[in-house]
C-alpha positions as CSV (number, residue, x, y, z in Angstrom):
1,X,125.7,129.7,87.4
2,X,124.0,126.4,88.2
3,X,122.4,125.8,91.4
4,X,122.8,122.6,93.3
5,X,119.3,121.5,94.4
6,X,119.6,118.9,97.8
7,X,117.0,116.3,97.3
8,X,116.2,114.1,100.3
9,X,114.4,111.1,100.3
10,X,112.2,110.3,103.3
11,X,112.2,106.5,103.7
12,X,108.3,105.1,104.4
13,X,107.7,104.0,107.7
14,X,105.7,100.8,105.9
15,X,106.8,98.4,103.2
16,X,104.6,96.5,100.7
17,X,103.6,92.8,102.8
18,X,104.4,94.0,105.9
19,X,101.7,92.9,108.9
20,X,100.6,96.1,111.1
21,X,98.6,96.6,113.4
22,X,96.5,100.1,113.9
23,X,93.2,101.9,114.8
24,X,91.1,103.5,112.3
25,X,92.0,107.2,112.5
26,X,88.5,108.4,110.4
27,X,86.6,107.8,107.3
28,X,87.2,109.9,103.7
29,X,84.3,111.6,101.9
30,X,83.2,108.4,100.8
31,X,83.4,106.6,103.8
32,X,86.7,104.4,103.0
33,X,88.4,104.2,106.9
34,X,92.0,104.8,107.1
35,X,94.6,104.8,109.6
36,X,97.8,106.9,110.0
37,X,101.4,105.3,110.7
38,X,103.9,108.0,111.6
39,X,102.3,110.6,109.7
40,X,101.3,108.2,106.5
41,X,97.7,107.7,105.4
42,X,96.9,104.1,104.7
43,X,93.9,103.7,103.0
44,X,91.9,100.6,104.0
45,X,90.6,98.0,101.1
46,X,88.0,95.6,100.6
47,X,86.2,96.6,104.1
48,X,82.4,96.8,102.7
49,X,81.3,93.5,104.7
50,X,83.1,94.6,107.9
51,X,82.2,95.9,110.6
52,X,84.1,99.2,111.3
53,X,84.6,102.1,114.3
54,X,86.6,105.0,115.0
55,X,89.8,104.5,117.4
56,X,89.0,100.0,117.1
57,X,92.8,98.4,116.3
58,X,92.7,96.4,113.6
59,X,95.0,93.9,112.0
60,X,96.4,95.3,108.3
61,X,98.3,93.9,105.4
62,X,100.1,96.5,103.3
63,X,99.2,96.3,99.4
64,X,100.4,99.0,98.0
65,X,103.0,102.2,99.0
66,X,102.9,105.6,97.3
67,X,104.7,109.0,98.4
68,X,102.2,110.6,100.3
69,X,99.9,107.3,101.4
70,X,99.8,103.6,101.0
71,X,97.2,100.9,101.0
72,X,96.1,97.9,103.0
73,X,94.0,95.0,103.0
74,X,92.3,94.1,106.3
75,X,93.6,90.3,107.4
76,X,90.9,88.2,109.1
77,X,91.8,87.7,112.8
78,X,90.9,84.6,114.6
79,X,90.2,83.9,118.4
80,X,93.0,81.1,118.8
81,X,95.9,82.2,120.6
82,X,97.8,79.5,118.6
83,X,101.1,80.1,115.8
84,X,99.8,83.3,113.3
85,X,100.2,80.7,110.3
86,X,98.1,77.8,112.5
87,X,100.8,75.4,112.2
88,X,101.3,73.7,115.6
C-alpha cells in the first residue's frame, strides 16, 4: 500500500530585491547581526565599517532567500526627506 505524503510549502515572508526595514535582533558566534521577519533569520552582509546595536532599525536590501533564512545587504540611508531614488 502506498502512502500519500501532504507536502506544504510555506511561502517566505521576504523576496530577493525587496526594501525592508528592521532592528537587529542579536549577533551569531561570529558577530555577523541579524534580524528576524516573521520568524525568518536574515543574515546581515558587508556591515564591518558600520556602526551596529541591538534593537537600532535599520534599512535592508534582500540578496539572497533560502528555506530556513535569507540574506541582506544594508542600504546607505540619507538625512534628506526627499524621493528614495533622489529624483525631484
Amino acid at each position: 500500500m502506498v502512502e500519500k505524503i501532504k507536502v506544504t510549502i510555506q511561502k517566505q515572508p521576504v523576496k530577493v530585491g525587496e526594501v525592508i526595514r528592521a532592528s537587529i535582533f542579536g549577533f551569531g558566534k561570529k558577530g555577523n547581526p541579524f534580524v528576524k521577519v516573521n520568524g525568518l533569520v536574515i543574515y546581515i552582509k558587508n556591515f564591518e565599517n558600520k556602526k551596529l546595536v541591538l534593537r537600532k532599525m535599520i534599512s535592508l536590501r534582500i540578496i539572497k532567500v533560502c528555506t530556513k533564512f535569507a540574506f541582506a545587504d544594508i542600504i546607505k540611508e540619507d538625512n534628506s526627506k526627499g524621493e528614495k531614488d533622489g529624483r525631484a
